[in-house]
NULUM-420674 format. One line per 5 residues: number of its first residue (from 1); for each residue x, y, z of N, C-alpha, C. Coordinates in steps of 0.2 Angstrom, whole numbers, always signed. Layout:
N
NUM> X Y Z X Y Z X Y Z  ...
//
This chain:
391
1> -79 -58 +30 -78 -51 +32 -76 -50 +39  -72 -46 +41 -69 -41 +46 -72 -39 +52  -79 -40 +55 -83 -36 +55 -79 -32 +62  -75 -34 +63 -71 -29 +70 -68 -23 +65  -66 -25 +61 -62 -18 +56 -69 -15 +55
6> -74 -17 +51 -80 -14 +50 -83 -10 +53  -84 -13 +62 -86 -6 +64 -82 -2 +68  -75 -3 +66 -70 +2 +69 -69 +8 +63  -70 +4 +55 -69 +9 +52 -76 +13 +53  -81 +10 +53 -88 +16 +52 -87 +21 +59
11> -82 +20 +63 -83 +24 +70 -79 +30 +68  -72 +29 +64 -69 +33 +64 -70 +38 +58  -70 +35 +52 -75 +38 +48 -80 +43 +47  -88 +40 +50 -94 +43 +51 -94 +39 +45  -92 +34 +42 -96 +32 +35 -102 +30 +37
16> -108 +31 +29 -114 +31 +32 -116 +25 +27  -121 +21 +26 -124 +18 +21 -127 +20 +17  -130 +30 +17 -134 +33 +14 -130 +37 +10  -125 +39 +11 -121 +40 +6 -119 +36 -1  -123 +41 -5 -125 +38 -13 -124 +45 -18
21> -117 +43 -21 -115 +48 -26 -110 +43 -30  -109 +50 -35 -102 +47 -38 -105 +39 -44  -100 +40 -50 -101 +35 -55 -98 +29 -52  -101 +23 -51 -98 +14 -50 -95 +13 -56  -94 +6 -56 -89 +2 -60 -95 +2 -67
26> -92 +3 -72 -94 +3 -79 -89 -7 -82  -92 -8 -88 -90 -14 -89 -85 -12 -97  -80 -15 -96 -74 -15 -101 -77 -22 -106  -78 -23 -113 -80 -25 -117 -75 -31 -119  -70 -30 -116 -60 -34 -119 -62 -40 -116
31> -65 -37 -106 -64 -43 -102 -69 -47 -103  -68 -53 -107 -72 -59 -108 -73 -64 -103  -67 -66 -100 -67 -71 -94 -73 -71 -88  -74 -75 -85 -77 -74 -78 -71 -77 -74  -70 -71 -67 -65 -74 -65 -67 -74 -58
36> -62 -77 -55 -62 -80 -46 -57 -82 -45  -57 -82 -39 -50 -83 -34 -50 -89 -30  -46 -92 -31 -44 -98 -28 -36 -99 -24  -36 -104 -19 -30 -102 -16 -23 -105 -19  -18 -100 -18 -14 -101 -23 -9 -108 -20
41> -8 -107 -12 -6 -112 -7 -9 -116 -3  -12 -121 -7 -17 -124 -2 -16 -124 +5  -10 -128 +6 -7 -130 +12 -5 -126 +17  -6 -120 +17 -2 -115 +21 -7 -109 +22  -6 -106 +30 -11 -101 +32 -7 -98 +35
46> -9 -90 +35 -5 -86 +38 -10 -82 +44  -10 -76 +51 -13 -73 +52 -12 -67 +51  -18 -65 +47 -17 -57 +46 -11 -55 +41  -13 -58 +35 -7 -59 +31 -8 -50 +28  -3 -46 +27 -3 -41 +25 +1 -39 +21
51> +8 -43 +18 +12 -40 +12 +13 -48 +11  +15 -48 +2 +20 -52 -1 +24 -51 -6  +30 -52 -5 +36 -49 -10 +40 -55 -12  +44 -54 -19 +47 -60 -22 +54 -54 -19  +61 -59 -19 +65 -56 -16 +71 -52 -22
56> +68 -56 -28 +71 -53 -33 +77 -57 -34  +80 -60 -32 +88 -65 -31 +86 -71 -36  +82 -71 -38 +82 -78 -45 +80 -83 -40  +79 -86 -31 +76 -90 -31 +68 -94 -29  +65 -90 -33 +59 -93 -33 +57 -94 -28
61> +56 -88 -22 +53 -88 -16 +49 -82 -15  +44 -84 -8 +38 -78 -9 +41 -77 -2  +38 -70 +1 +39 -69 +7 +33 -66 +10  +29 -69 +17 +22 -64 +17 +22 -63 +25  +22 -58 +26 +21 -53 +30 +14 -51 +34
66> +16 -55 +40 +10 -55 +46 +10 -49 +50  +5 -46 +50 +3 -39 +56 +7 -41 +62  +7 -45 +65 +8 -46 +73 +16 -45 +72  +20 -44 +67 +26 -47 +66 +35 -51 +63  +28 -55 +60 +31 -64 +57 +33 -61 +54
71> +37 -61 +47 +40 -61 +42 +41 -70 +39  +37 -74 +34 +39 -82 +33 +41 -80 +27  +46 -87 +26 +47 -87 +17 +45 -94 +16  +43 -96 +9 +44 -102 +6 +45 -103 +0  +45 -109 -5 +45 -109 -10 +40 -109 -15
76> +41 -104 -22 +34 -103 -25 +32 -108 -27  +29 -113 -26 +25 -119 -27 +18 -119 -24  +15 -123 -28 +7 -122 -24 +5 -129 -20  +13 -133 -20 +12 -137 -16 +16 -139 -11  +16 -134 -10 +22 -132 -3 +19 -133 +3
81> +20 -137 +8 +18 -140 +14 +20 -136 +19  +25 -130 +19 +26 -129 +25 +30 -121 +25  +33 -115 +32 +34 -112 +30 +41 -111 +35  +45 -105 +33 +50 -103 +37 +49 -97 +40  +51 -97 +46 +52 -91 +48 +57 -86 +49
86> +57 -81 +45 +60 -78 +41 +65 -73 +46  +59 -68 +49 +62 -61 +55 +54 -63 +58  +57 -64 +65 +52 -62 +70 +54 -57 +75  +48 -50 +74 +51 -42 +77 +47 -41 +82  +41 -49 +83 +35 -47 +87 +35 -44 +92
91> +40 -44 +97 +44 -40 +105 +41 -34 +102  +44 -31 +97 +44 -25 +96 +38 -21 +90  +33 -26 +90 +29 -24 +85 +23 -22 +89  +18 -15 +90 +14 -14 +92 +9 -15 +87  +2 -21 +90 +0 -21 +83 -9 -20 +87
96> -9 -18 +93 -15 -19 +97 -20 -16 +93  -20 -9 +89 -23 -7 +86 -25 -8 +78  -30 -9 +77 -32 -12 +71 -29 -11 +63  -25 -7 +64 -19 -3 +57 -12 -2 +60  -12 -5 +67 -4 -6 +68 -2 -12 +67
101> +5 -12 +66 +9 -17 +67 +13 -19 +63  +16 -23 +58 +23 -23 +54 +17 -25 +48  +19 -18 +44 +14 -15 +38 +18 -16 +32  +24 -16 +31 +27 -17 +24 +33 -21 +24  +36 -23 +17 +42 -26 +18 +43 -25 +8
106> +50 -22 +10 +54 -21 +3 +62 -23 +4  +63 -26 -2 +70 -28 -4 +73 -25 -8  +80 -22 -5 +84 -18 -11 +84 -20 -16  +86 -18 -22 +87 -20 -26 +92 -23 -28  +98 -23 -26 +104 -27 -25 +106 -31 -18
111> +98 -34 -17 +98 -37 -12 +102 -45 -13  +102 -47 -18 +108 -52 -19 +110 -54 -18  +117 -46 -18 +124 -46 -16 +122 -42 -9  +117 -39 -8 +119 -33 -3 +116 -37 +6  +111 -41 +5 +107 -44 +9 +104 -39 +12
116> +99 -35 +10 +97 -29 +13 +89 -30 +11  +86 -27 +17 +79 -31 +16 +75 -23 +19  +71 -19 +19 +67 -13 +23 +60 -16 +25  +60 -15 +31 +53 -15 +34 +48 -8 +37  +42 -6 +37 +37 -1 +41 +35 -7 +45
121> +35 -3 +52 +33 -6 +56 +29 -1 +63  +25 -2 +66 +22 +3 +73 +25 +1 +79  +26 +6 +84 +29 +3 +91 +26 +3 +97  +29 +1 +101 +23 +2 +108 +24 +9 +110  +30 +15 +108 +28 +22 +112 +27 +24 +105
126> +21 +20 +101 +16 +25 +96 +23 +30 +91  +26 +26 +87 +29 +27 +81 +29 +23 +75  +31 +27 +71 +32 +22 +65 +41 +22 +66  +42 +16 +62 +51 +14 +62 +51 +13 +54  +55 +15 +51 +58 +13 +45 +64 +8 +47
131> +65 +3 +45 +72 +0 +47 +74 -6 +41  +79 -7 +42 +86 -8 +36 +87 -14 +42  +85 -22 +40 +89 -28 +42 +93 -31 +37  +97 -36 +39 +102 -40 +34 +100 -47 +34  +99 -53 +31 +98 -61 +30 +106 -61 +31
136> +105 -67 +36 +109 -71 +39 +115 -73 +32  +122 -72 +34 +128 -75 +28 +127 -83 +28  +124 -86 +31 +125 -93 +30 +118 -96 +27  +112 -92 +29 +105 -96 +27 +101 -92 +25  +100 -91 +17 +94 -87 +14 +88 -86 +18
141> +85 -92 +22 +79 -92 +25 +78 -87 +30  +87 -85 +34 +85 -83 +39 +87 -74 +39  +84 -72 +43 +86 -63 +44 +90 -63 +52  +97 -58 +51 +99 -56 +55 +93 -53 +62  +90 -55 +65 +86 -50 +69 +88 -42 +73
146> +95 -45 +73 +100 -38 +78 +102 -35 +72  +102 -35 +67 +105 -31 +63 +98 -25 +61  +95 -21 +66 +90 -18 +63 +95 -13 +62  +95 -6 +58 +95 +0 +60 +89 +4 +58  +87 +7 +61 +81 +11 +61 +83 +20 +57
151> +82 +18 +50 +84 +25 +47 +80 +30 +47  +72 +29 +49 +67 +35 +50 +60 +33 +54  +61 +38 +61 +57 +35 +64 +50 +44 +64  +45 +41 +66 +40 +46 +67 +33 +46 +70  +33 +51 +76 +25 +48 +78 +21 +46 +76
156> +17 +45 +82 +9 +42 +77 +5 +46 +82  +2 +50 +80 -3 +53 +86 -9 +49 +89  -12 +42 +82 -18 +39 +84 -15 +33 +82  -20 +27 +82 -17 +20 +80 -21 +19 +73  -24 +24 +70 -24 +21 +64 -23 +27 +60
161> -23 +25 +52 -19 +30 +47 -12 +30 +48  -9 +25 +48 -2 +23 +48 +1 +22 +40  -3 +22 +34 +3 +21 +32 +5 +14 +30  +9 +12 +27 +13 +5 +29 +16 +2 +21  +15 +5 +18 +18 +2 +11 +26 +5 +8
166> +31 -1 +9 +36 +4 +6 +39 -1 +0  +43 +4 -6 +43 -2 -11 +51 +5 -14  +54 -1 -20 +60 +3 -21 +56 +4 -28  +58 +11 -32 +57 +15 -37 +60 +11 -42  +60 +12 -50 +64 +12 -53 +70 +15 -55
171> +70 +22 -50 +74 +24 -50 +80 +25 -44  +78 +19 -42 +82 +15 -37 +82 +20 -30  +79 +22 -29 +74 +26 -23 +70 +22 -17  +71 +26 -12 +64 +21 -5 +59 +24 -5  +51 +23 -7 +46 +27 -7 +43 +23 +1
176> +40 +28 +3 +37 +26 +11 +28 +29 +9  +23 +24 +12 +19 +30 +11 +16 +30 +18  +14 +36 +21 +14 +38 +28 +6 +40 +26  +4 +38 +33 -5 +41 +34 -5 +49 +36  -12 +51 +37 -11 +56 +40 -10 +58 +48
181> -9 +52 +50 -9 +52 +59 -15 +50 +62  -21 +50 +56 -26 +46 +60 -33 +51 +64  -35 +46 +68 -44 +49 +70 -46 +50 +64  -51 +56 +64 -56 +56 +57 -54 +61 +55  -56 +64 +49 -55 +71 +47 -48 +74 +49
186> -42 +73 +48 -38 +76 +49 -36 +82 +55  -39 +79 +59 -40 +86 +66 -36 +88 +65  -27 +87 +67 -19 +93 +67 -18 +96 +57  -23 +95 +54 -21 +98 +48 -14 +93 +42  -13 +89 +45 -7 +89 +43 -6 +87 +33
191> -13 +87 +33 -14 +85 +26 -9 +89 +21  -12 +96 +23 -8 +101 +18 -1 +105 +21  +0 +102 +26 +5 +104 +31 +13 +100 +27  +16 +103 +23 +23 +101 +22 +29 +102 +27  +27 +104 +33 +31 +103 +36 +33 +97 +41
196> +26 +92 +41 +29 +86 +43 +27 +79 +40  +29 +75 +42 +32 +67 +37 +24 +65 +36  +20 +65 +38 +14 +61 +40 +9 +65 +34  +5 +63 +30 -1 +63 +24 +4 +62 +17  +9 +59 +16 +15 +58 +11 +15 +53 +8
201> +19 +53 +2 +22 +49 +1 +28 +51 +2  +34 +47 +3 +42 +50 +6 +45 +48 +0  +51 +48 -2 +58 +48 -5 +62 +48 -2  +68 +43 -1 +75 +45 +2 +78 +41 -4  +83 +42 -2 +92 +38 -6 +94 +34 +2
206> +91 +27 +0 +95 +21 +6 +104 +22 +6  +105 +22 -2 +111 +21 -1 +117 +26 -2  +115 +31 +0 +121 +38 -1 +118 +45 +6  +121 +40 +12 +115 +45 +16 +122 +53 +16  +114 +56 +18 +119 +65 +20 +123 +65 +26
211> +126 +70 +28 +128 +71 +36 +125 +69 +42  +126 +67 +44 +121 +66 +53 +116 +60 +52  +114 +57 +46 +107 +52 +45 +108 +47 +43  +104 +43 +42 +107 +37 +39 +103 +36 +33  +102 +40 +30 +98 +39 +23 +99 +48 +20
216> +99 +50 +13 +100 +53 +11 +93 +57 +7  +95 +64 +5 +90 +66 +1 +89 +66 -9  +85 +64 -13 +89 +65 -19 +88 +70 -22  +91 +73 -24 +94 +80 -26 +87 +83 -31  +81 +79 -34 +78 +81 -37 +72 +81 -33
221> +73 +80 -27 +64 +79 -23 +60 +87 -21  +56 +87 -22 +51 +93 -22 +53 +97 -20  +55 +98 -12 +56 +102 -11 +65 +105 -6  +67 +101 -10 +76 +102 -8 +77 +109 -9  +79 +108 -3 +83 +115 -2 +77 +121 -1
226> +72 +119 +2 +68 +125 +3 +69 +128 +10  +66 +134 +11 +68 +140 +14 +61 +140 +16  +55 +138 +17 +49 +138 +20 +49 +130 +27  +53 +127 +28 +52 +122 +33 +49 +115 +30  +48 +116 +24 +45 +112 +21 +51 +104 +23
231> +46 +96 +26 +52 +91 +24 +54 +91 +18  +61 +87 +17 +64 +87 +10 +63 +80 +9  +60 +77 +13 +58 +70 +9 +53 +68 +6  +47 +74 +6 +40 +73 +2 +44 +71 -5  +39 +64 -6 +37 +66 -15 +31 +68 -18
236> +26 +67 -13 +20 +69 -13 +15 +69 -8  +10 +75 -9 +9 +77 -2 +0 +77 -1  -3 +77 +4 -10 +80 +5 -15 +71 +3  -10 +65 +6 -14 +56 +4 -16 +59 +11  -23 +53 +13 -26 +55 +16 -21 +46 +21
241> -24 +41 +18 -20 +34 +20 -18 +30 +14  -14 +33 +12 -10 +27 +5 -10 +20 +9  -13 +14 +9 -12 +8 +13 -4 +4 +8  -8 +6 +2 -3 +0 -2 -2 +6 -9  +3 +6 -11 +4 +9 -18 +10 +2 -23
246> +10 +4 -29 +15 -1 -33 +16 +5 -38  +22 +3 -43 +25 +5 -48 +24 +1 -54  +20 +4 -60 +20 -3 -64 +30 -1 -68  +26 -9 -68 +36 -11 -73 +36 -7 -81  +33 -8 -84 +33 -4 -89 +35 +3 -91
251> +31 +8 -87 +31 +14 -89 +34 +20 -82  +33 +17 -78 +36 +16 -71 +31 +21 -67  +24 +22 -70 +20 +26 -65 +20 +22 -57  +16 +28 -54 +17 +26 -46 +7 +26 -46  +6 +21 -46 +1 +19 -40 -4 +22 -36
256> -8 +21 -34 -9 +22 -24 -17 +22 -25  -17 +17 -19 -25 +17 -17 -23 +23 -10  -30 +26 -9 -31 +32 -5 -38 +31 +0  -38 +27 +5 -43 +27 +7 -47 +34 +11  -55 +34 +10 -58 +40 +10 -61 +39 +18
261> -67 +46 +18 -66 +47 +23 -73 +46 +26  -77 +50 +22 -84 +48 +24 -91 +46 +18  -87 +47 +12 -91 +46 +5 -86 +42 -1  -82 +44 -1 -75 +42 -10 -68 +37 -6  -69 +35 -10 -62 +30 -10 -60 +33 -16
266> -51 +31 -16 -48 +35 -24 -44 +30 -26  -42 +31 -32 -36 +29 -35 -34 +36 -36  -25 +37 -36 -20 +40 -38 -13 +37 -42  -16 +43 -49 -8 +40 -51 -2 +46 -49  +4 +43 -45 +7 +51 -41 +11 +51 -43
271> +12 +59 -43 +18 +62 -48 +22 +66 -41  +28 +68 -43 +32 +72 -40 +30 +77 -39  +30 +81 -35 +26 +86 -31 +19 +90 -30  +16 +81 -32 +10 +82 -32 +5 +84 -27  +0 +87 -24 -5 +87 -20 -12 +83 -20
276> -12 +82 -16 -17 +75 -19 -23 +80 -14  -24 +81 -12 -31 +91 -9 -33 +87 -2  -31 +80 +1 -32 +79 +8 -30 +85 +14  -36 +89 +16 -40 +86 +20 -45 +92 +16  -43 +95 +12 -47 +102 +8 -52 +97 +1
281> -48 +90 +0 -52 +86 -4 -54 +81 +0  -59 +75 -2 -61 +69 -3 -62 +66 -11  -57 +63 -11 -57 +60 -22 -58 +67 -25  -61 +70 -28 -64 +75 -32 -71 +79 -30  -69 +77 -22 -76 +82 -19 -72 +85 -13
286> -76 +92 -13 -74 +96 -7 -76 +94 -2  -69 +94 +5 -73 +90 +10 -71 +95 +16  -68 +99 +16 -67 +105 +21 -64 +112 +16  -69 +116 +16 -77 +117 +15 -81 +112 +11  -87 +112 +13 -89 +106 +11 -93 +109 +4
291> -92 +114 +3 -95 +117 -2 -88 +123 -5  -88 +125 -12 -84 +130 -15 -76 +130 -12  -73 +125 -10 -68 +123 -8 -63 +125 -14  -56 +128 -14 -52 +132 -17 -48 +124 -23  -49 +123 -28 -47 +117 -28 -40 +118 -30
296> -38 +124 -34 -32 +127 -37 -25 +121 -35  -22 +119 -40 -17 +118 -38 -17 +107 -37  -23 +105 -36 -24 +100 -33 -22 +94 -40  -19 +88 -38 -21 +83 -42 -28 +77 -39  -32 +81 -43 -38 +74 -42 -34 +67 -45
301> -40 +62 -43 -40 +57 -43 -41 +53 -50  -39 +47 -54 -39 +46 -57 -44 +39 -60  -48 +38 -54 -55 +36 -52 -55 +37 -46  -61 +35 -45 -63 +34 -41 -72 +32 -37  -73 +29 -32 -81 +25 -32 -84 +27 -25
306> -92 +27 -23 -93 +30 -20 -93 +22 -15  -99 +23 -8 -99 +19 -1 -106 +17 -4  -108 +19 -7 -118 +15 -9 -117 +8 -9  -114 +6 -10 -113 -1 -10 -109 -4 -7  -107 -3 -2 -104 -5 +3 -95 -7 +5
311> -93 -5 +1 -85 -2 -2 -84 +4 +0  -81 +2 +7 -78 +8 +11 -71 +8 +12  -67 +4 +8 -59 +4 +11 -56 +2 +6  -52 +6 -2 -50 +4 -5 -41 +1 -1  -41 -6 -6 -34 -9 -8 -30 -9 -11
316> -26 -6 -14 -21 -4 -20 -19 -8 -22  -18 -11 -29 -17 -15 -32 -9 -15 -37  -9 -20 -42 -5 -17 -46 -6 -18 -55  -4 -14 -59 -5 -13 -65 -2 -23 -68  -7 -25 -69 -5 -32 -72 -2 -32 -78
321> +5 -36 -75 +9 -39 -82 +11 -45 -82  +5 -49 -78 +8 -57 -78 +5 -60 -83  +8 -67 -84 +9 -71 -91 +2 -75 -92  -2 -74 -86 -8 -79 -84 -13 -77 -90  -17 -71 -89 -21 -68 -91 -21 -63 -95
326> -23 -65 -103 -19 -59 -107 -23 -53 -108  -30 -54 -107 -35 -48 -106 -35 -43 -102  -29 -44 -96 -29 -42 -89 -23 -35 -91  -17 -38 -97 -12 -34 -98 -14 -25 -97  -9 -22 -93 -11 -18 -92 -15 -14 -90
331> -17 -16 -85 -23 -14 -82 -23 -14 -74  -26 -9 -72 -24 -8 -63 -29 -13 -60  -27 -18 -55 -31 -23 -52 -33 -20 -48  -35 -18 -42 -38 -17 -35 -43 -20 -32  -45 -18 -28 -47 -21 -22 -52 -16 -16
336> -58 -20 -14 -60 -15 -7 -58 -20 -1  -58 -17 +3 -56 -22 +11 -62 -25 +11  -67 -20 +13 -73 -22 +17 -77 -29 +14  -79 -25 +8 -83 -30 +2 -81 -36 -2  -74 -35 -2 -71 -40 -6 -70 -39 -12
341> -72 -35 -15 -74 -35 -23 -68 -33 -25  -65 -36 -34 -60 -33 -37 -61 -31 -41  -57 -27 -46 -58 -22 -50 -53 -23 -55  -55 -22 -61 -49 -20 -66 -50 -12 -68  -45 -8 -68 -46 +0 -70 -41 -1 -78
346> -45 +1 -83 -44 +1 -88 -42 +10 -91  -35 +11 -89 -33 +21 -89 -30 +23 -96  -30 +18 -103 -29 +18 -109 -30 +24 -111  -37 +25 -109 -41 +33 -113 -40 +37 -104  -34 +40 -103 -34 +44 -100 -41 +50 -98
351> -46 +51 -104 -51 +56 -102 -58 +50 -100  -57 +44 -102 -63 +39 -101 -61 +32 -98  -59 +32 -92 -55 +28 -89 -63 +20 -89  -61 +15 -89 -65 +9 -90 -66 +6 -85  -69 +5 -78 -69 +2 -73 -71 -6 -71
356> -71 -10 -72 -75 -17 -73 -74 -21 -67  -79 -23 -64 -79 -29 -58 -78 -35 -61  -71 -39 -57 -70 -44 -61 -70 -51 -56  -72 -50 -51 -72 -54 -45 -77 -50 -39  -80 -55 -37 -82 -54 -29 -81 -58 -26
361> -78 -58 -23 -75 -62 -16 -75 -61 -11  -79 -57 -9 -82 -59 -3 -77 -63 +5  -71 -58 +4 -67 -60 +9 -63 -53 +9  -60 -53 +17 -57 -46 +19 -48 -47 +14  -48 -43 +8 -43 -42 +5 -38 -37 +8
366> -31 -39 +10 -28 -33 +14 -25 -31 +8  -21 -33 +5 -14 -32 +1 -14 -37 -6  -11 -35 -9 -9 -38 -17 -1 -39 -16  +1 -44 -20 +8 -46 -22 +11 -49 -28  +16 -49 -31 +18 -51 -38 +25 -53 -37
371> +24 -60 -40 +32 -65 -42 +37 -63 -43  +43 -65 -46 +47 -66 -50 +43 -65 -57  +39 -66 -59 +35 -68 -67 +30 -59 -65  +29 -58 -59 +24 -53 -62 +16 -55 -61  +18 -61 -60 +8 -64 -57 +9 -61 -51
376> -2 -61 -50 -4 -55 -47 -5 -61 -39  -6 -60 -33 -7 -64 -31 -12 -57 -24  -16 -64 -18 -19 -60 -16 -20 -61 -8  -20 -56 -4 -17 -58 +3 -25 -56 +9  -26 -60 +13 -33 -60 +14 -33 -62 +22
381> -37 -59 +27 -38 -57 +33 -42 -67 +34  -43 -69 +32 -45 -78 +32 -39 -81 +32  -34 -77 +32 -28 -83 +34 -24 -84 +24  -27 -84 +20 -25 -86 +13 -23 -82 +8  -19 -85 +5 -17 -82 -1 -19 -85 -9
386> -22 -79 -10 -26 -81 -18 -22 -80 -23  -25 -82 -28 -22 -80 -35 -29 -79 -39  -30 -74 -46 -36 -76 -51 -36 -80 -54  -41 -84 -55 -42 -87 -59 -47 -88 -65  -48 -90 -69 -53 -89 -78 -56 -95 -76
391> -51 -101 -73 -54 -107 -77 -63 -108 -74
//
């Protein structure tokens, strides 16, 4: 466990260990297995491992993404000895504070043919950087490092609630998820403030930008074309910190773990111009006013578990479609930072969602990642990368 992130998160927060509400994990009858997490690459350790992505090009590689930085790649083997280094941005990465530092990494879609890779990353004059780099024409392994261009940059008023996940849509779309700007409680408001980029999730069009930008708006996003100030890149508004969200392949819902403030962690599943009630909610409880708060209009949450137990920082996972475990099919994996503990969220009966602990692991979980195949894989604050296991 983390115990530096531990007590940075209780300071920021006010989390208490007395806070005791809300229904915990109930048990799903399907899941037979007992499972646990083993490493999926013996040989190889990362610091501060925080995203993995398959590159989607048919060659059967992982790529994993260090806070300070590093971007490495190797091959999917579990007996891979050794790693490349893939983009080192470290010069440019501010990662001093405990939620900064190089937080996502996505590959276009027609990354293939286009060599197009997007990274979120923090800066040393306290912004976020959206940025578009190229892989080198002569070496898969390597990224151009000069070829950044930086498509959407934006304050950070504190150094944490940054944000950090970006992934491309099925509808061939850039989703960014932005923090609220951080400290506790949303002090500048900006939860339900649609006038700036920060409590969101974003939308652009990488590849068809408008006049003057380098990234474009899609013509069906919330609030195109409004007359009120509103940004035109929300897709949805009022997350308090989306750390990590995913898309399942299937039906193509959108994700997102939300971590909470002083009692609830949430899941969301996000719709387009949706309001998720940060900083007027916490999960499905009023948290400014703390009492008779206005809920009208708001999308709660589609679980979510209280801090009684010591589960103070959800990890968003992804709806399972890998070939490993068939009980697993369709079902949201997640994760807490703090505790280690995983979950499978069973959302079949949308009015009687099925919650079941299917691991505790007892290691700091940052991030979740999935193959070419769709296996779930598990990125952890001790250097390693897990996979589940039944046996």
């Amino acid at each position: 466990m983390h115990l530096t992130f531990l007590i940075f998160f209780m300071f920021v927060t006010g989390c208490s260990a007395a806070d005791k509400s809300s229904d915990q994990s109930t048990d799903n009858p399907a899941i037979d297995n007992a499972y646990h997490i083993e490493e999926a690459f013996p040989e190889l350790e990362f610091t501060r491992p925080v995203d993995l992505q398959d590159p989607g090009d048919g060659s059967n590689r992982l790529f994993v993404v260090e806070q300070r930085g590093i971007i490495s790649v190797f091959p999917n083997d579990p007996q891979v000895q050794e790693v490349t280094t893939f983009l080192d941005i470290e010069e440019r990465v501010d990662d001093r504070s405990n939620e900064e530092g190089l937080l996502g990494l996505a590959f276009h879609p027609d990354y293939q043919q286009n060599g197009y890779f997007y990274v979120n990353y923090t800066t040393p004059d306290s912004k976020t950087h959206i940025s578009r780099f190229q892989v080198a024409p002569d070496d898969p392994d390597k990224a151009v490092a000069s070829s950044e261009q930086v498509l959407l940059s934006y304050e950070q008023p504190y150094g944490n609630h940054n944000g950090g996940g970006v992934a491309f849509g099925p509808d061939g779309y850039f989703y960014i998820a932005v923090g609220d700007g951080g400290s506790g409680g949303d002090p500048h408001g900006h939860g339900q403030n649609r006038k700036t980029l920060l409590s969101n999730i974003l939308r652009i069009d990488v590849d068809n930008p408008d006049d003057g930008k380098k990234y474009g708006i899609p013509s069906d996003n919330p609030f195109v074309n409004n007359d009120q100030g509103y940004r035109e890149e929300i897709y949805a508004y009022g997350l308090r910190n989306v750390w990590r969200f995913s898309f399942d392949p299937e039906n193509g819902r959108l994700w997102a773990g939300d971590v909470g403030q002083n009692r609830f962690e949430e899941i969301d599943i996000v719709k387009k111009g949706g309001n998720y009630g940060w900083n007027t909610m916490e999960a499905k409880h009023c948290f400014s006013p703390k009492e008779n708060c206005n809920q009208s209009g708001l999308e709660p949450p589609v679980w979510e578990y209280d801090r009684s137990q010591g589960d103070v920082s959800v990890t968003g996972g992804f709806v399972y479609r890998g070939p490993s475990h068939a009980e697993l099919q369709g079902l949201y994996i997640y994760a807490d930072y703090v505790s280690g503990r995983i979950w499978a969220l069973d959302y079949s009966d949308m009015d009687n969602p099925v919650n079941t602990e299917i691991v505790d692991a007892n290691v700091a979980i940052s991030s979740f990642g999935v193959d070419a195949d769709n296996e779930l894989y598990l990125c952890a604050f001790d250097g390693n990368i897990y996979k589940l296991s039944s046996e």
